[in-house]
C-alpha positions as CSV (number, residue, x, y, z in Angstrom):
1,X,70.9,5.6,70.1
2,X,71.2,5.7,73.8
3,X,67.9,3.5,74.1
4,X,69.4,0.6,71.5
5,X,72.4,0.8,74.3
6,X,70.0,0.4,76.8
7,X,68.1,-2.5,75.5
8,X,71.4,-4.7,74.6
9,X,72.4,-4.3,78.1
10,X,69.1,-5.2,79.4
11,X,69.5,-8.6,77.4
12,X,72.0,-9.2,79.8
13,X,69.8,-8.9,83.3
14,X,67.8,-11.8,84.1
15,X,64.4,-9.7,85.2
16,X,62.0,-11.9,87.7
17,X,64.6,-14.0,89.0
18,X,66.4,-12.8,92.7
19,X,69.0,-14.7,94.7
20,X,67.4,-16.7,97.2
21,X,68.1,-16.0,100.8
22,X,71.2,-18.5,101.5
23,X,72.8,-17.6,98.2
24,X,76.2,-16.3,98.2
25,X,75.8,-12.8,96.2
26,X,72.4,-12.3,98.3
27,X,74.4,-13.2,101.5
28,X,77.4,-10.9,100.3
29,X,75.4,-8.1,99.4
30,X,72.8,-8.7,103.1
31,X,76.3,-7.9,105.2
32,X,78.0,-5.1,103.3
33,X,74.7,-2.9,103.5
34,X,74.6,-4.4,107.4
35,X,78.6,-3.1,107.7
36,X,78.9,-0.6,105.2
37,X,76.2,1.2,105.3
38,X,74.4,0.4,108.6
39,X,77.5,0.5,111.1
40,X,80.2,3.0,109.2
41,X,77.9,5.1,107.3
42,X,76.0,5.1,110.8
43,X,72.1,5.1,108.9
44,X,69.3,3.5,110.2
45,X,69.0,-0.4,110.1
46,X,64.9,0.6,108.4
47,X,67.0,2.1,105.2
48,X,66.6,-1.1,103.5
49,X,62.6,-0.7,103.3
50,X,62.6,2.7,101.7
51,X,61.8,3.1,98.8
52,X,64.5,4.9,97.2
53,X,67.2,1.9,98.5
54,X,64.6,-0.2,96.9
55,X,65.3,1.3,93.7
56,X,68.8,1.5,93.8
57,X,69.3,-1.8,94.4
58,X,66.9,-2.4,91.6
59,X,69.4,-0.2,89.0
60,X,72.5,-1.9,90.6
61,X,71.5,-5.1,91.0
62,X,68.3,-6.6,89.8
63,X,68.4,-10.0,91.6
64,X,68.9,-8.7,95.3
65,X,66.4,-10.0,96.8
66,X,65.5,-6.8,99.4
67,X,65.0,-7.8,102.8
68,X,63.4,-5.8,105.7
69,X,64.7,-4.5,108.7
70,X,64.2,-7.3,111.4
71,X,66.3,-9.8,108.9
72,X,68.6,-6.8,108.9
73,X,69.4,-7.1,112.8
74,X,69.7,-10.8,113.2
């Protein structure tokens, strides 16, 4: 049962495609990990390259498009 959920929500995720770097969701999502998570939750600007943010992003949101640390501190 819980795998049929799975699949019709899957349906709904574009896979392959990711937000481009001057979209607005890409851009949105860039600064609230730069605020939220870099400047308040006070955790290293490299957090975006591990792998385990990798994959969170990939369960949250498919088309983020990760970036790596030196786009993080422009």
């Amino acid at each position: 049962m819980e795998d049929q959920q799975q699949c019709k929500l899957d349906q709904h995720f574009q896979t392959g495609n990711v937000y481009k770097a001057d979209h607005s969701e890409q851009r949105c999502l860039v600064k609230s990990i730069a605020l939220n998570l870099v400047v308040d939750c006070d955790l290293p600007v490299n957090i975006v390259s591990r792998p385990g943010f990798i994959s969170h992003h990939a369960v949250t949101n498919r088309m983020y498009n990760s970036v790596d640390r030196f786009v993080m501190q422009m």
